[in-house]
C-alpha positions as CSV (number, residue, x, y, z in Angstrom):
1,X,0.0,0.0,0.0
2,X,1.9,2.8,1.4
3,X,5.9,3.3,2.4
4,X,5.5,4.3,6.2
5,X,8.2,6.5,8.7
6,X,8.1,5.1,12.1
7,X,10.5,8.0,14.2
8,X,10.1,6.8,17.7
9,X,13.2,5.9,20.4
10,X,10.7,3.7,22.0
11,X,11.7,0.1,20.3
12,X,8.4,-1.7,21.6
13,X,6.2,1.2,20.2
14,X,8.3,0.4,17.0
15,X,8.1,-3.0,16.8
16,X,4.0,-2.8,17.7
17,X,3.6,-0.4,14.9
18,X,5.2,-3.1,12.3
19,X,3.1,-5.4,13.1
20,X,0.2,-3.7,13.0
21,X,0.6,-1.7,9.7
22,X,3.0,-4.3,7.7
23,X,-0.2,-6.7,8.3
24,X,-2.0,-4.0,5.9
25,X,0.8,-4.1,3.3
26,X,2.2,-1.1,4.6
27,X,5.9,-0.7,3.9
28,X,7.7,0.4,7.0
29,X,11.0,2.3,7.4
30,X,12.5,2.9,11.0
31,X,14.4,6.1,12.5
32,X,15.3,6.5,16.5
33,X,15.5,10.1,16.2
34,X,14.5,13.3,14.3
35,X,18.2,13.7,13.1
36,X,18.0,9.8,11.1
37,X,14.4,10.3,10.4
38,X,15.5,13.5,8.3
39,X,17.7,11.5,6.7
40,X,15.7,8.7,6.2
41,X,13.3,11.1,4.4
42,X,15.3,12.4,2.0
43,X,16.1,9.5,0.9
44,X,13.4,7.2,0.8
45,X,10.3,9.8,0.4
46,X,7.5,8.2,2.5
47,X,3.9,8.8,1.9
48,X,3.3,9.4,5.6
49,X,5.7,9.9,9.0
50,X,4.4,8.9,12.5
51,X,6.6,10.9,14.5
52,X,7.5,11.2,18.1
53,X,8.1,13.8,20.4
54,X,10.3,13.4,22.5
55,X,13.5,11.7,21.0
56,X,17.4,11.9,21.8
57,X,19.3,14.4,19.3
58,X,16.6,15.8,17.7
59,X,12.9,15.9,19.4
60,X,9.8,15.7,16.9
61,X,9.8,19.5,17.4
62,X,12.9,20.2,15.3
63,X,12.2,17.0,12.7
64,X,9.0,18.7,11.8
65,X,10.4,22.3,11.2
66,X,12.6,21.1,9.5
67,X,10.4,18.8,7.2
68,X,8.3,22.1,6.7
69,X,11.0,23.9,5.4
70,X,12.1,21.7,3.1
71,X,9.7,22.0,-0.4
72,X,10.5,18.2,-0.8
73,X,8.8,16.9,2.2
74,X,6.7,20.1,3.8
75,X,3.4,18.0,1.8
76,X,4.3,14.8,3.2
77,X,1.6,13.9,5.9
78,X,2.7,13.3,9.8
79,X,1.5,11.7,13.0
80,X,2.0,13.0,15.8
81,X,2.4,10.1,18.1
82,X,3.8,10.8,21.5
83,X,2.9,10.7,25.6
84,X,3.1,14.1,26.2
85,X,-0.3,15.1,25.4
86,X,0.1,18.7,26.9
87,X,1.8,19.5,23.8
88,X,-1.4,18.8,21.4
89,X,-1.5,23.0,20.7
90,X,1.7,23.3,19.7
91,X,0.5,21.8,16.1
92,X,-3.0,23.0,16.1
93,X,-2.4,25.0,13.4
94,X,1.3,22.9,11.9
95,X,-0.6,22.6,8.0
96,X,1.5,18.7,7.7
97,X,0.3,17.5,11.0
98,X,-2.9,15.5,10.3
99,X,-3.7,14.0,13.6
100,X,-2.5,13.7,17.1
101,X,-2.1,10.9,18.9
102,X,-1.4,10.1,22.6
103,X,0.4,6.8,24.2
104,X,-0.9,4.5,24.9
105,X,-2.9,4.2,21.8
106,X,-5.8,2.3,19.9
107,X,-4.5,0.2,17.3
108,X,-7.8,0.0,15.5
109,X,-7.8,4.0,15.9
110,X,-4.4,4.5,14.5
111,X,-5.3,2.4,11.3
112,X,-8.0,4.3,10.5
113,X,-6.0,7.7,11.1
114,X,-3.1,6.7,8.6
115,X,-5.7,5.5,5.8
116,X,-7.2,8.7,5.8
117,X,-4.4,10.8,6.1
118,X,-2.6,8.8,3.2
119,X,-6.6,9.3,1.2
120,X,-6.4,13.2,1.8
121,X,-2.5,13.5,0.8
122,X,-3.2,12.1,-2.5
């Protein structure tokens, strides 16, 4: 279906997201941190990043400016995917971010969320 960027430091968040989307012929790609997911963007170009917060050497807050300032990946669609829910207003109004999501989550919920984001992005 779609190529997937899971950028969480959380390696059971990680592996529960591969088996849950992979199941649905999702492709996934893996980053620990904002500083490889920017990498990993450039050089696979996902159709959709689920991105963390709060992440050793670069926090979702940085990966996501930086992904907006960028004209090759400011269109790309993200999911904000963290545990620090008090941060949900920071990206009311961030035009990439298409939902936000807190830890723990509903599987069933986050399915749904990535199939529409990857039906409005194209």
């Amino acid at each position: 279906m779609a190529k997937l960027l899971v950028v969480d430091d959380d390696r059971d968040v990680v592996e529960l997201l591969n088996f849950l989307l992979e199941r649905h012929g999702h492709q996934l790609l893996e980053a620990e941190n904002g500083r490889e997911g920017l990498e990993t963007v450039l050089r696979e170009h996902p159709d959709l990043i689920i991105l963390d917060i709060m992440m050793p050497e670069m926090d979702g807050f940085k990966m996501n400016k930086h992904l907006l300032e960028n004209k090759a990946t400011k269109e790309i669609p993200v999911i904000i995917l963290t545990a620090k829910g008090q941060v949900r207003d920071t990206f009311e109004m961030t035009p990439n971010i298409k939902y936000f999501m807190e830890k723990p989550f509903d599987p069933k919920d986050l399915q749904t969320k990535v199939l529409d984001a990857l039906r409005e992005n194209n």
